[in-house]
VMD Tcl script that draws the C-alpha trace (Angstrom):
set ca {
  {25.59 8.08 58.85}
  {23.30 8.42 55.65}
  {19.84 7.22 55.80}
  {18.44 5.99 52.37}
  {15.22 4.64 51.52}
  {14.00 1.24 51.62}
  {14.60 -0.57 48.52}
  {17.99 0.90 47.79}
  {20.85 -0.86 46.22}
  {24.48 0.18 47.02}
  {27.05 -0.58 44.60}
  {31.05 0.33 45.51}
  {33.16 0.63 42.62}
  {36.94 -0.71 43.34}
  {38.33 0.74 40.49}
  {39.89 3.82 41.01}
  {38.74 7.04 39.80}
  {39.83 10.83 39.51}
  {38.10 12.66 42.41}
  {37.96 15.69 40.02}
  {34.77 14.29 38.18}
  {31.70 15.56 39.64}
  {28.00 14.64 38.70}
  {28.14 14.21 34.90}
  {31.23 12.00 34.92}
  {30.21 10.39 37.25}
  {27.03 9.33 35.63}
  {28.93 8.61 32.58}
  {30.94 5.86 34.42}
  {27.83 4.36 35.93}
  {26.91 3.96 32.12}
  {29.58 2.50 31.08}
  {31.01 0.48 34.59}
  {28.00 -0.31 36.15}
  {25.95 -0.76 33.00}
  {23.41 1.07 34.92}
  {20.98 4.10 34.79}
  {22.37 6.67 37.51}
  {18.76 7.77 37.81}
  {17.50 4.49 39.50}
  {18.08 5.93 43.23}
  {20.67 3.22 43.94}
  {23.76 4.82 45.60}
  {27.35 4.13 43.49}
  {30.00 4.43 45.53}
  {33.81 5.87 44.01}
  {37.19 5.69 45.24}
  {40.38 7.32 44.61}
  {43.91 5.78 44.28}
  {45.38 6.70 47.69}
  {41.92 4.92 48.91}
  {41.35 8.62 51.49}
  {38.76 9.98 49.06}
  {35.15 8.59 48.46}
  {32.11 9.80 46.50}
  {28.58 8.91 46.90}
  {26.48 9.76 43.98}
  {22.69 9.01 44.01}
  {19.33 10.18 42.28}
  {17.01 11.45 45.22}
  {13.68 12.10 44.26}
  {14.42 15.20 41.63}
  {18.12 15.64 41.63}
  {21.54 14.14 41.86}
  {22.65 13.90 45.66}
  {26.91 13.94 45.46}
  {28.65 13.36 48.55}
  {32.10 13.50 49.61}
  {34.31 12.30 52.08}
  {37.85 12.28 52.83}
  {39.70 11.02 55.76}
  {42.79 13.23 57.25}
  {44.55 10.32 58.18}
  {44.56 6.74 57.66}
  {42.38 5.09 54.45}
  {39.11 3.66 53.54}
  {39.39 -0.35 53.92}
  {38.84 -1.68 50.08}
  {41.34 -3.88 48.99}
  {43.66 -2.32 46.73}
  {43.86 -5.65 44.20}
  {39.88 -6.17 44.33}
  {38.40 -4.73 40.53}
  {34.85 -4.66 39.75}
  {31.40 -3.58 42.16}
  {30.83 -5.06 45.20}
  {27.20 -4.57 46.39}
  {26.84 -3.43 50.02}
  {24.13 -3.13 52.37}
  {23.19 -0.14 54.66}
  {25.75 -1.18 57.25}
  {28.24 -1.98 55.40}
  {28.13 1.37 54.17}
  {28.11 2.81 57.05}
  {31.10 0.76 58.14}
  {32.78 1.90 55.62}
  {32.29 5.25 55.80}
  {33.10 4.88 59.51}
  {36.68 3.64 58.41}
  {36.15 0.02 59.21}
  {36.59 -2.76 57.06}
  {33.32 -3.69 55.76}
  {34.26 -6.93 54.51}
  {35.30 -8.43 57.57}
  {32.52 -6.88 59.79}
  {29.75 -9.68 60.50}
  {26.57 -8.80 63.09}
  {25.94 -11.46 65.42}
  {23.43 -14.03 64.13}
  {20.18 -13.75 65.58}
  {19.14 -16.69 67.96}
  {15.76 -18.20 68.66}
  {15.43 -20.22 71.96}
  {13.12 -22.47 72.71}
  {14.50 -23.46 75.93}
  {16.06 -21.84 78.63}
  {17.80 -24.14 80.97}
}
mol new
graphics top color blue
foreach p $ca { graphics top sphere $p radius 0.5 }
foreach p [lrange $ca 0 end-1] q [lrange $ca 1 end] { graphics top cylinder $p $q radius 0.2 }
display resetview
């Protein structure tokens, strides 16, 4: 699980990209994809083809934060015909990264009763 600040937006990019790109391609593609400065502390969120490679790529504070994660078996639940960003929340980030598919996850509403009987 990754803990980010308040305030933080999390963008997942569908469309697939090569996981050889580190930090400075990366960036470059939030540029041009996103249409967004990488530097903003928002988290943008890559895939690869096979969908069993993701990169996390965030500005935290005074540096670029990369992460990586790849699953040994199975893949990460985006749907392979989806293009464009999705925006997430913590959770569904989290879910994600967890292997489940984010999209379909839903909490429980919250209920407020007045009575009891």
């Amino acid at each position: 699980m990754l803990k980010l600040r308040d305030g933080i937006k999390i963008y997942l990019s569908t469309n697939r990209i090569d996981m050889r790109k580190s930090i400075d391609g990366l960036s470059a593609i939030i540029f041009d994809h996103f249409e967004a400065q990488p530097t903003t502390g928002n988290v943008f969120i890559f895939i690869n083809k096979p969908r069993d490679k993701v990169k996390l790529l965030f500005w935290d504070l005074n540096g670029f934060m990369l992460c990586y994660k790849r699953i040994e078996k199975g893949k990460f639940r985006i749907n392979a015909k989806e293009t464009g960003n999705i925006e997430l929340t913590q959770e569904q980030l989290d879910w994600l990264l967890a292997g489940l598919d984010f999209i379909l996850m839903n909490k429980f509403p919250e209920l407020n009763y007045c009575n009891y009987y």
